[in-house]
Structures are given as structure tokens and as C-alpha cells.
LUMLUMDREN-2810 file (N, C-alpha, C; in Angstrom, 1 decimal):
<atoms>
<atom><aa>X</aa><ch>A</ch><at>N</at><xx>-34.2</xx><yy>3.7</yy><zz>68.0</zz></atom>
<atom><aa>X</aa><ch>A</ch><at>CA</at><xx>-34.2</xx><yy>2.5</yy><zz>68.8</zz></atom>
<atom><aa>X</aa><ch>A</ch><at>C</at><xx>-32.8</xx><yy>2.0</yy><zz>69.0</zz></atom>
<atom><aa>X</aa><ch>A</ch><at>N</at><xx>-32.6</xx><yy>2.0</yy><zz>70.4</zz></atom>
<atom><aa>X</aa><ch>A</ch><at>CA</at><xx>-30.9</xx><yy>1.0</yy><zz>70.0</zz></atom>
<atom><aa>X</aa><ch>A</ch><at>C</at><xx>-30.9</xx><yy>0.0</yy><zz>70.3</zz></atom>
<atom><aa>X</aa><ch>A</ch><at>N</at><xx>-30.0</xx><yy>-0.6</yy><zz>70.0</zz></atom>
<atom><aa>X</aa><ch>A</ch><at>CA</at><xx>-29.8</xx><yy>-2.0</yy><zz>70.4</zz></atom>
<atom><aa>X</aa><ch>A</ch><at>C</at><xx>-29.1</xx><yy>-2.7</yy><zz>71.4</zz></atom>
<atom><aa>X</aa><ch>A</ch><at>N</at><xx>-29.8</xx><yy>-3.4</yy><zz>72.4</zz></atom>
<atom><aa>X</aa><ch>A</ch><at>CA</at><xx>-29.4</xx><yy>-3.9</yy><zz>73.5</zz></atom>
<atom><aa>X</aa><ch>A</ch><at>C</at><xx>-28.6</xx><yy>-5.2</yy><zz>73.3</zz></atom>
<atom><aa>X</aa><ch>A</ch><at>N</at><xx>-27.5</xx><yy>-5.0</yy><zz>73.7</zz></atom>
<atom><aa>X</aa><ch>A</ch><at>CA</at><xx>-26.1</xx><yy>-5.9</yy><zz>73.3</zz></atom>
<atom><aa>X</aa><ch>A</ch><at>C</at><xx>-25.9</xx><yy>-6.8</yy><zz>74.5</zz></atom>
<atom><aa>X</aa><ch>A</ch><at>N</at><xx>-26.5</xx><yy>-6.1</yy><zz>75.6</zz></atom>
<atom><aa>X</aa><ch>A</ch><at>CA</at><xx>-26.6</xx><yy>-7.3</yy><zz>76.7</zz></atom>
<atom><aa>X</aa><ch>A</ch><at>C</at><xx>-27.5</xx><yy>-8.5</yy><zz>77.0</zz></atom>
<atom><aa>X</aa><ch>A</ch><at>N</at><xx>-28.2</xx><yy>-8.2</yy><zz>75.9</zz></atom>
<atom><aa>X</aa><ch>A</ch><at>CA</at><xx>-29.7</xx><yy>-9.3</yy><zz>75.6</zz></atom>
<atom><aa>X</aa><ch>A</ch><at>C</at><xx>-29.0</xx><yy>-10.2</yy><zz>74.5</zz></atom>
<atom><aa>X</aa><ch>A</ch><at>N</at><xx>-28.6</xx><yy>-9.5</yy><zz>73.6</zz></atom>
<atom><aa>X</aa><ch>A</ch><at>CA</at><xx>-28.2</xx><yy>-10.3</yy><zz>72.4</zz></atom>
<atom><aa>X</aa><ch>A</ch><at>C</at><xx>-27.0</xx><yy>-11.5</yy><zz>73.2</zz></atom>
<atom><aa>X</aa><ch>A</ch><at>N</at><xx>-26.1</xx><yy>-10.8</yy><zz>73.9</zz></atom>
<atom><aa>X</aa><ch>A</ch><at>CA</at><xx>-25.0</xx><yy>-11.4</yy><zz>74.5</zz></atom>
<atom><aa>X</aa><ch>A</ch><at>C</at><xx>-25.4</xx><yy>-12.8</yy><zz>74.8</zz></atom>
<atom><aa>X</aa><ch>A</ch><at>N</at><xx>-26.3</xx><yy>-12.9</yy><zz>76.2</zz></atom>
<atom><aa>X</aa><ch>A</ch><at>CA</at><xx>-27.2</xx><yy>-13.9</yy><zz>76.6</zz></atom>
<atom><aa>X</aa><ch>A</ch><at>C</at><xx>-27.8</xx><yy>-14.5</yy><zz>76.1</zz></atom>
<atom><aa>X</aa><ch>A</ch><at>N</at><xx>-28.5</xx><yy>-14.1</yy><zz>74.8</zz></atom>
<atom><aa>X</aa><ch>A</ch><at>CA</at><xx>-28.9</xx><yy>-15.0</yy><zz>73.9</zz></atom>
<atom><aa>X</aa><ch>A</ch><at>C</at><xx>-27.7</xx><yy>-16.2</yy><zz>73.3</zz></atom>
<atom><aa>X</aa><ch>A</ch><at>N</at><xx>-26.8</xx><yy>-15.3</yy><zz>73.2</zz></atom>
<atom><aa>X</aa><ch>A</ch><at>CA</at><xx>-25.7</xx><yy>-16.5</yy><zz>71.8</zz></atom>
<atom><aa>X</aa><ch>A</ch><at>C</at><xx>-25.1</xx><yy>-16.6</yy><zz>72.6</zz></atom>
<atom><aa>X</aa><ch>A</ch><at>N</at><xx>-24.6</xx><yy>-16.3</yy><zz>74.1</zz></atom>
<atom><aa>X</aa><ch>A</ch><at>CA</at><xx>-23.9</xx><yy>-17.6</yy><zz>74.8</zz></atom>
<atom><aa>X</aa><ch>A</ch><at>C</at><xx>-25.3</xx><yy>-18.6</yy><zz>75.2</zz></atom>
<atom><aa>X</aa><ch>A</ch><at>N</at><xx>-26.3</xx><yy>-18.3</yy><zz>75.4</zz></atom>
<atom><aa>X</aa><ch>A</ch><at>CA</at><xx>-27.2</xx><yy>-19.7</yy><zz>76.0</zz></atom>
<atom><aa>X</aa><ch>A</ch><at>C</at><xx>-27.3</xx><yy>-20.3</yy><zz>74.6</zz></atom>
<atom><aa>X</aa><ch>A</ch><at>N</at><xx>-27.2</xx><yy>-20.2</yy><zz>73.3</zz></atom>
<atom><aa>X</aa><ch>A</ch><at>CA</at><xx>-27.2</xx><yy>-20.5</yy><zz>72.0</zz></atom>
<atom><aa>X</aa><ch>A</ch><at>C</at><xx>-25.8</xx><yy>-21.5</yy><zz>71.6</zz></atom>
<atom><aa>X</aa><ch>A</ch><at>N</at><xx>-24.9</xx><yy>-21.1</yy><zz>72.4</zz></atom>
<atom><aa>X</aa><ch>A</ch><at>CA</at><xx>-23.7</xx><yy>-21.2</yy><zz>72.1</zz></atom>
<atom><aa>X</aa><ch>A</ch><at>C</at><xx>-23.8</xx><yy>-22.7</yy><zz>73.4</zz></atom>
<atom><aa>X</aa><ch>A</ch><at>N</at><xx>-23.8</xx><yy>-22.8</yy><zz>74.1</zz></atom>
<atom><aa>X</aa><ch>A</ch><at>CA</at><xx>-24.0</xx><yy>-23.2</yy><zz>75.1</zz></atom>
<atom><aa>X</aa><ch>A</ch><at>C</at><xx>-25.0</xx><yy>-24.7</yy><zz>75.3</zz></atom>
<atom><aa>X</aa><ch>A</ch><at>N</at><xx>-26.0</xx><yy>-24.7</yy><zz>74.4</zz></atom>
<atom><aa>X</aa><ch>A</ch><at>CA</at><xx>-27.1</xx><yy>-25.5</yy><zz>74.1</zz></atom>
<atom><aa>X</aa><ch>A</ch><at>C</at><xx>-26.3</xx><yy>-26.3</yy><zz>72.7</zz></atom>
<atom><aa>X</aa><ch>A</ch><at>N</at><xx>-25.8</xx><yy>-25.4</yy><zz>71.8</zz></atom>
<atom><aa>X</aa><ch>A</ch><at>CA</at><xx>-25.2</xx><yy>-26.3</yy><zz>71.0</zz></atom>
<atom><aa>X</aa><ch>A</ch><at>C</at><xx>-24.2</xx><yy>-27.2</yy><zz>71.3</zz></atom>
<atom><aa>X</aa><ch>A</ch><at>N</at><xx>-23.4</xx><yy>-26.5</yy><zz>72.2</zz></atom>
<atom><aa>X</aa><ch>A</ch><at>CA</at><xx>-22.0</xx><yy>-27.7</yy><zz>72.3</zz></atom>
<atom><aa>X</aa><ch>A</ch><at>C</at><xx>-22.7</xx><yy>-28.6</yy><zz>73.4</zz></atom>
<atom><aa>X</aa><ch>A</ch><at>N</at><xx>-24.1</xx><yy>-29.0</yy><zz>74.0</zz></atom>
<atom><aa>X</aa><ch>A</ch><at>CA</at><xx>-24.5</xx><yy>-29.8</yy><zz>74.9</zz></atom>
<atom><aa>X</aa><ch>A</ch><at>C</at><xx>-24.8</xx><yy>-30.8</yy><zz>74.1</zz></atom>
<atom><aa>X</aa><ch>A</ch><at>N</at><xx>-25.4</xx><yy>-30.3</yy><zz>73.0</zz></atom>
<atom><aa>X</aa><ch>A</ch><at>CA</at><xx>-26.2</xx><yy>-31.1</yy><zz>72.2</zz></atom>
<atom><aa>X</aa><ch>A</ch><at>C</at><xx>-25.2</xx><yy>-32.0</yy><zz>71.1</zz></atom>
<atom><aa>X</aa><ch>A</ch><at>N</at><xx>-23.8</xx><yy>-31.2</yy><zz>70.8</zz></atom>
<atom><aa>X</aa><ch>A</ch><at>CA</at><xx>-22.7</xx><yy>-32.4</yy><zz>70.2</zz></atom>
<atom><aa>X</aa><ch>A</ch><at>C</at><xx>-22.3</xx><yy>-33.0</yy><zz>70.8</zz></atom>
<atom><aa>X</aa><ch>A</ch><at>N</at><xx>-22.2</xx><yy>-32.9</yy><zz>72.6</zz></atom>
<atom><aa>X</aa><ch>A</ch><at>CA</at><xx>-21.7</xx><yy>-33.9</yy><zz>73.4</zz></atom>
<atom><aa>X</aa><ch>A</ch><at>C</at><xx>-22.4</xx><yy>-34.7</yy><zz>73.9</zz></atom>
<atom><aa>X</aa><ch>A</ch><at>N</at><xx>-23.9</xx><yy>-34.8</yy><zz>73.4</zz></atom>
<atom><aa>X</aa><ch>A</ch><at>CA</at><xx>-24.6</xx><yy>-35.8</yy><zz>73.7</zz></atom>
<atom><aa>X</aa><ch>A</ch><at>C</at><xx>-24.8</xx><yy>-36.2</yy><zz>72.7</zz></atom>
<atom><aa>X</aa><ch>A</ch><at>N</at><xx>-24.6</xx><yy>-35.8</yy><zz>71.6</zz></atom>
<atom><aa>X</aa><ch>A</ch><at>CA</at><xx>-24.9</xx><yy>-37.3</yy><zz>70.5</zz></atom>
<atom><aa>X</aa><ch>A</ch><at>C</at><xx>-23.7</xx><yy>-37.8</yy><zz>70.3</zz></atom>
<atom><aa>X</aa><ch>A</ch><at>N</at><xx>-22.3</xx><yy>-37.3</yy><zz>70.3</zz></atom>
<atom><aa>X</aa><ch>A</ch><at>CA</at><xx>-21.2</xx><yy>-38.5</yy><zz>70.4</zz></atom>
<atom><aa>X</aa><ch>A</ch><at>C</at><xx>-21.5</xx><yy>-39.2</yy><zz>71.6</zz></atom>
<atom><aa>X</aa><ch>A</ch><at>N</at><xx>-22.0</xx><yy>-39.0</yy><zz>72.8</zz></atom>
<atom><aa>X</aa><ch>A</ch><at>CA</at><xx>-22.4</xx><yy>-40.0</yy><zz>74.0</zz></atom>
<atom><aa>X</aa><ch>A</ch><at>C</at><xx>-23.0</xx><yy>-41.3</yy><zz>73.2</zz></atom>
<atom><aa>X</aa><ch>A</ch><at>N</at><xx>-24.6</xx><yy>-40.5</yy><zz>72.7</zz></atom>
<atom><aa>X</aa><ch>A</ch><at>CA</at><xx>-25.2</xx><yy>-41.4</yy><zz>72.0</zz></atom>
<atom><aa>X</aa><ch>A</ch><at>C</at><xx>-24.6</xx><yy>-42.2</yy><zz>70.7</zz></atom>
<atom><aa>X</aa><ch>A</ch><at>N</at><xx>-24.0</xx><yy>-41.6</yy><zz>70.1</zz></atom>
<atom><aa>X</aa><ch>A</ch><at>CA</at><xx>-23.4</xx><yy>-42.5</yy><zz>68.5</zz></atom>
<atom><aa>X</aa><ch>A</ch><at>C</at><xx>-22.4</xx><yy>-44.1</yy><zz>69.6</zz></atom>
<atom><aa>X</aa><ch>A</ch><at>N</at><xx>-21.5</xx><yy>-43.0</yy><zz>70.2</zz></atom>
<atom><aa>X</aa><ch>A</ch><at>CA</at><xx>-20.4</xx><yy>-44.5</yy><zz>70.8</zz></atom>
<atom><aa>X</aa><ch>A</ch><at>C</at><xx>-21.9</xx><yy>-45.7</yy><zz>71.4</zz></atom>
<atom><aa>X</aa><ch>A</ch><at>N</at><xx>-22.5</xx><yy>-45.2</yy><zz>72.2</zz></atom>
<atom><aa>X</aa><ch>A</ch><at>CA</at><xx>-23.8</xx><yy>-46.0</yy><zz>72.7</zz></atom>
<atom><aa>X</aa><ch>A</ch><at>C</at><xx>-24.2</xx><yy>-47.1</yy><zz>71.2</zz></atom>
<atom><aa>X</aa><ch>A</ch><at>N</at><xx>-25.0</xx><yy>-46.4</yy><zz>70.9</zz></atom>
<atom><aa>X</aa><ch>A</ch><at>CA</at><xx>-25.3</xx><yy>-47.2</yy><zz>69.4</zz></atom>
<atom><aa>X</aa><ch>A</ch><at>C</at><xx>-24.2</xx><yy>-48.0</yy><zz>68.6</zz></atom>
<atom><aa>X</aa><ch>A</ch><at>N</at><xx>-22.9</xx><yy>-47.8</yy><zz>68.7</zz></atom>
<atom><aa>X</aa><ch>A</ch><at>CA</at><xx>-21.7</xx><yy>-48.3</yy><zz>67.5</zz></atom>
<atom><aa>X</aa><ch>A</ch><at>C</at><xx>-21.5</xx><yy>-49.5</yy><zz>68.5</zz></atom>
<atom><aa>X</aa><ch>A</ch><at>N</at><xx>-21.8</xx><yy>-49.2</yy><zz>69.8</zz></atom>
<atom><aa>X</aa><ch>A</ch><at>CA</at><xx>-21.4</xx><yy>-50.6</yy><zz>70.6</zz></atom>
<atom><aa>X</aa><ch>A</ch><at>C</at><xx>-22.4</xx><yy>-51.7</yy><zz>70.3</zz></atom>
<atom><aa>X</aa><ch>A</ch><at>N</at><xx>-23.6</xx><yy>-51.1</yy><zz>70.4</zz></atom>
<atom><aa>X</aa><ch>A</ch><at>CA</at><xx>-24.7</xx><yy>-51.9</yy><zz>70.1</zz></atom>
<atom><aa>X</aa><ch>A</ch><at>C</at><xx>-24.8</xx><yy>-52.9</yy><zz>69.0</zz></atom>
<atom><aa>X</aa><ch>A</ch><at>N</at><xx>-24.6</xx><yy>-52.0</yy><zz>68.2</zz></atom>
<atom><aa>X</aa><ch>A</ch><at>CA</at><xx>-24.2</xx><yy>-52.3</yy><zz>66.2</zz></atom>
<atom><aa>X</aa><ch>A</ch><at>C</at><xx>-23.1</xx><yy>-53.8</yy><zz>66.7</zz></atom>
<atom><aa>X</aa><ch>A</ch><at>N</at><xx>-22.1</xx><yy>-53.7</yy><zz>67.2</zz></atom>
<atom><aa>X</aa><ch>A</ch><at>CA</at><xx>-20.8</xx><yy>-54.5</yy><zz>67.1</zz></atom>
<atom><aa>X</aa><ch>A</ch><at>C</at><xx>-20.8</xx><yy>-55.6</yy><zz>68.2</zz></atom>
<atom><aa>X</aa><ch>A</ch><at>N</at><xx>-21.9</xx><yy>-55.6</yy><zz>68.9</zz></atom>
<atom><aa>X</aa><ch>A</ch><at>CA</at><xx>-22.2</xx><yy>-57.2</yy><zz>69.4</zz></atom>
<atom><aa>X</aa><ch>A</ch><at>C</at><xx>-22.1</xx><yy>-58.3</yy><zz>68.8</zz></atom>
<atom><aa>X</aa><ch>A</ch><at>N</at><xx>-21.5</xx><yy>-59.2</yy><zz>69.4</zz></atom>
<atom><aa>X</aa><ch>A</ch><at>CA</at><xx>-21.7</xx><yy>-60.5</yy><zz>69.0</zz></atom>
<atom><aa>X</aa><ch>A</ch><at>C</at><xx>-22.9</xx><yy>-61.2</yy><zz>68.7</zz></atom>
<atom><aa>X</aa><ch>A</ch><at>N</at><xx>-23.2</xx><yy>-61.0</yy><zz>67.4</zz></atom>
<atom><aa>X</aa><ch>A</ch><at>CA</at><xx>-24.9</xx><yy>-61.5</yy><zz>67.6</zz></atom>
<atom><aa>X</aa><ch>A</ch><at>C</at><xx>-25.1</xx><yy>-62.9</yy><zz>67.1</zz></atom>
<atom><aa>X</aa><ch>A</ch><at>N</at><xx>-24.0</xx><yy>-63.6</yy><zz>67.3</zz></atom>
<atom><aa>X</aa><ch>A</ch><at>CA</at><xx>-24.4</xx><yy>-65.4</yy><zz>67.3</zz></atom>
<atom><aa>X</aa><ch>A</ch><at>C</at><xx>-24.4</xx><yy>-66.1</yy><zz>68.4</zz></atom>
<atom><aa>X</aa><ch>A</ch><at>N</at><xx>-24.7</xx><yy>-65.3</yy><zz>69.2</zz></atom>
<atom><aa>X</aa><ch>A</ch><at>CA</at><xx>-25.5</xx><yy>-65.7</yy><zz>70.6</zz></atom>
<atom><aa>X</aa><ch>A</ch><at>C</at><xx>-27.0</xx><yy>-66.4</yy><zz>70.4</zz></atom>
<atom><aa>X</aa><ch>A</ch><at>N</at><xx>-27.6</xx><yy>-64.9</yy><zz>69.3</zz></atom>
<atom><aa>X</aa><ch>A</ch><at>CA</at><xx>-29.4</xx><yy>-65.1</yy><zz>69.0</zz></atom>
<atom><aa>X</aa><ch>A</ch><at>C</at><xx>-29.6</xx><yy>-66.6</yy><zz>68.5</zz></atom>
<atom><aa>X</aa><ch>A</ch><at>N</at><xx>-31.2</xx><yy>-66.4</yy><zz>68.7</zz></atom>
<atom><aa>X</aa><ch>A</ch><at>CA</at><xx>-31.7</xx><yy>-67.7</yy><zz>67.9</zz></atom>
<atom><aa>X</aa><ch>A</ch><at>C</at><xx>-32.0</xx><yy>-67.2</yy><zz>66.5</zz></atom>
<atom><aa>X</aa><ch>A</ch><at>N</at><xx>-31.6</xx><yy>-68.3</yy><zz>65.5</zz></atom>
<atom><aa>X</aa><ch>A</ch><at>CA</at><xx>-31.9</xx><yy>-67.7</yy><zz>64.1</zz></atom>
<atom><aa>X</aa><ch>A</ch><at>C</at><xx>-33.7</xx><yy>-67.7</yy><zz>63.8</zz></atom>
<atom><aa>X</aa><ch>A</ch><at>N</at><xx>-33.9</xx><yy>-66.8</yy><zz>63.4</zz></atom>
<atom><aa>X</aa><ch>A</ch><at>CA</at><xx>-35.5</xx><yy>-66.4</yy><zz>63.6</zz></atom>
<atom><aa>X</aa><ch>A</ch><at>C</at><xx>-36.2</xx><yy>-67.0</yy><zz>62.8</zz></atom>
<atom><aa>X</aa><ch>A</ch><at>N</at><xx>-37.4</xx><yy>-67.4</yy><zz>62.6</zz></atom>
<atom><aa>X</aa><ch>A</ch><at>CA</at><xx>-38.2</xx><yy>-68.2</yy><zz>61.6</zz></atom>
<atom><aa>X</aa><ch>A</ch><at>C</at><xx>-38.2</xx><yy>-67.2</yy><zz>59.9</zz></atom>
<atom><aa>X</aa><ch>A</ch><at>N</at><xx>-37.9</xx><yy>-68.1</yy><zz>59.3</zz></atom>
<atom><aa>X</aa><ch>A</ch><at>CA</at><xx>-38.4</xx><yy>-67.8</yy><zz>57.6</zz></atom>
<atom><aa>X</aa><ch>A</ch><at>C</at><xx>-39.7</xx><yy>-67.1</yy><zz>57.4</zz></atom>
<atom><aa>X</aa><ch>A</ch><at>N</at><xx>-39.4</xx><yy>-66.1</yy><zz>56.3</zz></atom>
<atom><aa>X</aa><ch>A</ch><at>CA</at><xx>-40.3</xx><yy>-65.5</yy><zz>56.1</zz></atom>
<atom><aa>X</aa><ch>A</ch><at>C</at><xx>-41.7</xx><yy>-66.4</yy><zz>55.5</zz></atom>
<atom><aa>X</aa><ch>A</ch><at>N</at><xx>-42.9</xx><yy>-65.9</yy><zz>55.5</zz></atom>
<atom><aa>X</aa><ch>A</ch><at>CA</at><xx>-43.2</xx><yy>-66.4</yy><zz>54.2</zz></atom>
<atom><aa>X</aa><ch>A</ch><at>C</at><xx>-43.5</xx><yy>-66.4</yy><zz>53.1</zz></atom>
<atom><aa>X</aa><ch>A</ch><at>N</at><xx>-42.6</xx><yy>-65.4</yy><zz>52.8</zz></atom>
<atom><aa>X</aa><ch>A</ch><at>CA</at><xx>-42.5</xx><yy>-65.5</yy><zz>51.1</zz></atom>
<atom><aa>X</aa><ch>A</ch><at>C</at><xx>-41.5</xx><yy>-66.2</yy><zz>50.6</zz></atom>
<atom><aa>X</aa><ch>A</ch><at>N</at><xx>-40.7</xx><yy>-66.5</yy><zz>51.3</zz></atom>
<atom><aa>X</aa><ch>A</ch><at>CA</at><xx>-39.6</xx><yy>-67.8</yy><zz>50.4</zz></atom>
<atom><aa>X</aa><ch>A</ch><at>C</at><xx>-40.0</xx><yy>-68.8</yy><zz>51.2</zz></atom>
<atom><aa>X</aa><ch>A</ch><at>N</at><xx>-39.8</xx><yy>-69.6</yy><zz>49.5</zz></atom>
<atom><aa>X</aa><ch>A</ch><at>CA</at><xx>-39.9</xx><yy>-70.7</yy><zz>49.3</zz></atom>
<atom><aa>X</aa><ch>A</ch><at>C</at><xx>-38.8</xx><yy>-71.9</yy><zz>49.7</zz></atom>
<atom><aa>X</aa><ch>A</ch><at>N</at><xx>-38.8</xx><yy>-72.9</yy><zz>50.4</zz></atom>
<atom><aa>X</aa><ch>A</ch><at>CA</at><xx>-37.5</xx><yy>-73.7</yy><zz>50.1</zz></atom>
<atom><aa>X</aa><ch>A</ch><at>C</at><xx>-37.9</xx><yy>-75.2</yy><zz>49.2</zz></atom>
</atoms>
């Protein structure tokens, strides 16, 4: 049986190929999120107390 080198080829560049898509879409996504994170969030209304504390 030999082995076909031009299958394998296509395989690990589409392998190769899918990975580096997939690190440039989660640094897309992380900056997305770190912005999110770093809002000014004393805009909001302060939310109602829980009720398990007491005052």
C-alpha cells in the first residue's frame, strides 16, 4: 500500500489553514470582550438588593 502524499498535503494545509483562522478570530473576539469588560459602568442603575442580606 503506498502512501498518498498528495492527500495528506491537503489535508495539513486545510488543517493548517483552519487553525490560523480560528487564532485570528478569537484575538478578534478577546479585544471585542476586553472592551466590553472596560466600560464605564457608572452609567447603570444600581440593581436591587438581594434577599438574603439584611440591612
Amino acid at each position: 500500500m503506498e502512501i498518498n502524499w498528495v492527500i495528506i498535503t491537503v489535508v495539513l494545509v486545510c488543517a493548517i489553514a483552519l487553525i490560523l483562522y480560528l487564532i485570528k478570530k478569537n484575538q478578534k473576539d478577546k479585544k471585542e470582550v476586553t472592551k466590553f469588560f472596560n466600560r464605564d459602568t457608572s452609567i447603570r442603575k444600581e440593581s436591587e438588593p438581594d434577599e438574603d442580606e439584611e440591612y
